[in-house]
C-alpha positions in Angstrom: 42.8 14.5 20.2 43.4 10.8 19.4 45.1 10.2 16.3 43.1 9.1 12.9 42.8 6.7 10.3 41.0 8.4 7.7 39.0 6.0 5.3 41.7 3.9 3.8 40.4 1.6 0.9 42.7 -0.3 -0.1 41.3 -1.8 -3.0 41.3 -5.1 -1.3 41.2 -3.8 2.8 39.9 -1.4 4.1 41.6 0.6 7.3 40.1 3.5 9.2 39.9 5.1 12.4 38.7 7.4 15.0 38.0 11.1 14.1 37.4 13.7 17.2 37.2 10.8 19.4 34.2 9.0 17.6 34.7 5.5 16.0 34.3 5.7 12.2 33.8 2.1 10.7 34.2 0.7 7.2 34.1 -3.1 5.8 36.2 -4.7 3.6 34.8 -7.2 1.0 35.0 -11.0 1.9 38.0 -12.7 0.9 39.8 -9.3 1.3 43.1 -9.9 3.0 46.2 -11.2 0.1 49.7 -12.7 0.6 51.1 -9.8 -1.0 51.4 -6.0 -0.5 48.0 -3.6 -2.1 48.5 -1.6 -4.5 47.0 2.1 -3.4 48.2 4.0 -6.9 50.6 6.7 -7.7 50.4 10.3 -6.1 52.4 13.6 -6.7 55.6 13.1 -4.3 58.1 15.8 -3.3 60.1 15.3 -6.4 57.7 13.8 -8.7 55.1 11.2 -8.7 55.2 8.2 -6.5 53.7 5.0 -5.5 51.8 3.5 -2.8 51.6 0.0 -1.2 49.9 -1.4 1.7 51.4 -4.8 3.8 48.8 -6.1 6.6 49.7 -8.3 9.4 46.8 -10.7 10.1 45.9 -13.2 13.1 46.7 -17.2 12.5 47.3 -19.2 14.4 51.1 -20.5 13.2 50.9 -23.2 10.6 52.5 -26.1 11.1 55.4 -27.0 8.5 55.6 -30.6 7.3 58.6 -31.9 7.8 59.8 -33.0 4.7 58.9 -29.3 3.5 62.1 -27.0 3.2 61.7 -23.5 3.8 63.4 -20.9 1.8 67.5 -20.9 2.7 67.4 -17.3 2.6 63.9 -16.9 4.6 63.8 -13.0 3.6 62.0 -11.6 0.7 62.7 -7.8 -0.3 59.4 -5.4 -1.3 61.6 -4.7 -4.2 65.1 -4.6 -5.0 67.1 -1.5 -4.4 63.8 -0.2 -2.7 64.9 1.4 1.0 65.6 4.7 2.5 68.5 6.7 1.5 67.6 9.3 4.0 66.6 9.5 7.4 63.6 10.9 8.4 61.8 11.6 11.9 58.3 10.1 12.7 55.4 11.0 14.7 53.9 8.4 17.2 50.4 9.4 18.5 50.4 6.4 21.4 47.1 7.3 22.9 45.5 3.9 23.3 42.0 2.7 25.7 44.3 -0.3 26.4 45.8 1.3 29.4 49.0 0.8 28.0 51.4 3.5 29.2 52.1 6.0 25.9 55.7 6.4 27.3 56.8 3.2 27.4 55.1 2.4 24.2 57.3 5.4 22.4 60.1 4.2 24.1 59.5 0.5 22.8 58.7 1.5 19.6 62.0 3.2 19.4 63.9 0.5 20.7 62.0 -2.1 17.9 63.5 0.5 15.0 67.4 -0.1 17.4 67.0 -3.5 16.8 66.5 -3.6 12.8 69.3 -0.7 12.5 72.0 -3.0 14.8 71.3 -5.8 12.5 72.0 -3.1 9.6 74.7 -1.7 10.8 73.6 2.0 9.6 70.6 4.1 11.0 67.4 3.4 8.5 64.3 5.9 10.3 64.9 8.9 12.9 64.1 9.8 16.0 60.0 10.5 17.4 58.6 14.0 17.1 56.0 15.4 18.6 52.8 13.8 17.5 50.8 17.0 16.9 47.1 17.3 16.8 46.3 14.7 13.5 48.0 11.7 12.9 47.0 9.5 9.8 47.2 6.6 7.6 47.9 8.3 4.3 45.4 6.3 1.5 45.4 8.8 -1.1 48.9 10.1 -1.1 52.1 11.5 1.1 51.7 14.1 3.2 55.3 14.6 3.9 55.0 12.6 7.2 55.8 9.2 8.8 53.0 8.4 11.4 51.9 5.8 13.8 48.5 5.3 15.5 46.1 2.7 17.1 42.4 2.8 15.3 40.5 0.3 13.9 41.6 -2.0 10.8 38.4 -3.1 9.7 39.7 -5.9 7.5 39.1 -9.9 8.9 42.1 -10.8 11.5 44.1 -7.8 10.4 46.0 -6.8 13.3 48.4 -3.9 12.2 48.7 -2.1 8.2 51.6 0.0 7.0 51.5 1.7 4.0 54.8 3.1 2.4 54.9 5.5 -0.4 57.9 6.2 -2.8 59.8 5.2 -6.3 59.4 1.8 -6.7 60.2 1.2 -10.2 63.4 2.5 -12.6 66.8 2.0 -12.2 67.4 0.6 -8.8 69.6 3.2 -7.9 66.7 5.8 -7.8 64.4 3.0 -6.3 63.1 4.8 -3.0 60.8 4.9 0.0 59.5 8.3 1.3 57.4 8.0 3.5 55.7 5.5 6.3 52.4 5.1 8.0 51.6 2.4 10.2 48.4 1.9 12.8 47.7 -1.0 14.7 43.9 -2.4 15.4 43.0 -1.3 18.7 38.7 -2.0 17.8 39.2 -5.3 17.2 42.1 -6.7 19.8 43.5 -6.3 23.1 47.2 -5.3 23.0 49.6 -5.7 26.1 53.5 -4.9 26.7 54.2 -8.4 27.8 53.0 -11.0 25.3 49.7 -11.9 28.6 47.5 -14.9 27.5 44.5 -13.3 24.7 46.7 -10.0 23.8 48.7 -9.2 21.2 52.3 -8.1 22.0 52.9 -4.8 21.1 56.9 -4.8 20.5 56.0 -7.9 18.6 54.2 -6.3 16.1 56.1 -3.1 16.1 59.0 -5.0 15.0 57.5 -7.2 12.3 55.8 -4.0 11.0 58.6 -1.5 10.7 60.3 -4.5 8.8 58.0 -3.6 5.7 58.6 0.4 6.8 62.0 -0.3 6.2 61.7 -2.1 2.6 61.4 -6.0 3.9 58.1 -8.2 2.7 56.9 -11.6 4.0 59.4 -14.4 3.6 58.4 -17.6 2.4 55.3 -19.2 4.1 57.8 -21.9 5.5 59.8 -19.5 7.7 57.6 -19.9 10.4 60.3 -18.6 13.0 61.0 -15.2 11.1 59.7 -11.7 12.4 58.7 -11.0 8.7 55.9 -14.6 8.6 53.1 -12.9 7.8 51.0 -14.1 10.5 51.1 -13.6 14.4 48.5 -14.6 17.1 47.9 -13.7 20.9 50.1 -14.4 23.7 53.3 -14.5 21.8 56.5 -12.9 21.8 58.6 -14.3 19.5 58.6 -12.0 17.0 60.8 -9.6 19.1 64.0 -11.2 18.0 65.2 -11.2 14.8 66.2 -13.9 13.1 68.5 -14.9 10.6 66.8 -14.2 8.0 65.4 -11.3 9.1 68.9 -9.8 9.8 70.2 -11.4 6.2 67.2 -9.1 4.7 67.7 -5.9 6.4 71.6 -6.3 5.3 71.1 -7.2 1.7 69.1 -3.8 1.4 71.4 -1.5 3.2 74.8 -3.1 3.2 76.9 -3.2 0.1 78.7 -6.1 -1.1 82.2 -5.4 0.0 80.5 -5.3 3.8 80.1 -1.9 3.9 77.0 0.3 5.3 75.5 1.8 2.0 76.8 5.0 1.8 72.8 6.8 0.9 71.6 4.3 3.7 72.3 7.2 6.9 74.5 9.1 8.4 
């Protein structure tokens, strides 16, 4: 069975996917989509309640940056700060697709996108793939104890990929926390690709920027054009593959400690 999206409002977006192989639809209001991450509530966690965001990756063409307008030195912006993983948890990737695209080599890419955040790191951030098992979803309501990913349908305008992360967001930044990840990108609405071909979005492209905000990153300043973490993306490109500097400056100033050290609570 082919992973689901249940109804996902998002007060703002709405996500949602297929059910037992039949497309389930939804609309989101106009003038949906914000710069920031959606705020889905608080739900009973594990150990207490938690709370839910939502980041979506829209299509845009890439904006063109005066010149005399300076982007941010730093080009990284943090969800929150001291808000990461301090343990490492295993996810489940349901890659069935009507792309074509081989699920293998998608798992395997996927895997390799989550290498190249914890190499910039220095530490290991997310675990290894499990099994996908029979019902993979985008969580709306609340944490089911599991980190998924699955192609549906993101009925939001231009939205080409959501993730939602769930955890303690607020408190003493030492207790600050994500605890779980769910993440589906809009196979409805856009043609997807492993190469970056003319008219398809790139999958690892995507992958990467999106596991950026599974890992506790946000969108930089709208001036970083040239960082995995700009907010927008558009067909045919590649770029966002590589991270750049201040995508790697980001992912270290969340789990590397200021004498250059990988956080102790960051992995094993």
């Amino acid at each position: 069975m082919r992973g689901s999206i249940p109804s996902l409002w998002l007060v703002v977006v709405v996500a949602t996917g297929l059910v037992g192989g039949g497309a389930a639809t939804a609309q989101a209001p106009a003038g949906a989509l914000t710069d920031g991450p959606v705020y889905l509530g608080t739900a009973a966690g594990e150990n207490g309640p938690v709370e839910g965001y939502a980041f979506v990756l829209t299509e845009d063409e890439l904006r063109q940056v005066d010149e005399d307008e300076a982007a941010d030195d730093d080009c990284y912006e943090l969800f929150a700060a001291g808000v990461r993983w301090r343990t490492v948890e295993p996810y489940r990737f349901d890659a069935t697709n009507d792309e074509g695209l081989d699920a293998t080599v998608l798992a395997s890419n996927f895997a390799g996108a989550i290498a190249r955040w914890e190499r910039a790191a220095g530490t290991d951030i997310l675990g290894g793939p499990l099994a996908p098992g029979d019902d993979v979803t985008v969580d709306r309501d609340g944490p089911d104890g599991r980190n998924e990913v699955v192609f549906g349908s993101v009925a939001a305008q231009d939205a080409v990929a959501v993730t939602v992360i769930w955890g303690e967001f607020s408190g003493p930044e030492e207790r600050r926390e994500i605890t779980e990840w769910d993440m589906a990108f809009d196979a409805d609405d856009y043609d997807w690709s492993l190469t970056g071909a003319e008219g398809t979005l790139d999958f690892d492209s995507v992958a990467t920027h999106e596991l950026g905000h599974a890992m506790g990153l946000a969108h930089p300043d709208p001036d970083c054009t040239e960082e995995t973490m700009y907010q927008f993306t558009e067909p045919g490109t590649t770029s966002a593959r590589s991270l750049e500097d201040g995508d790697r400056t980001g992912i270290r100033a969340l789990y590397v400690t200021d004498d250059g050290e990988e956080d102790d609570d960051a992995g094993p």
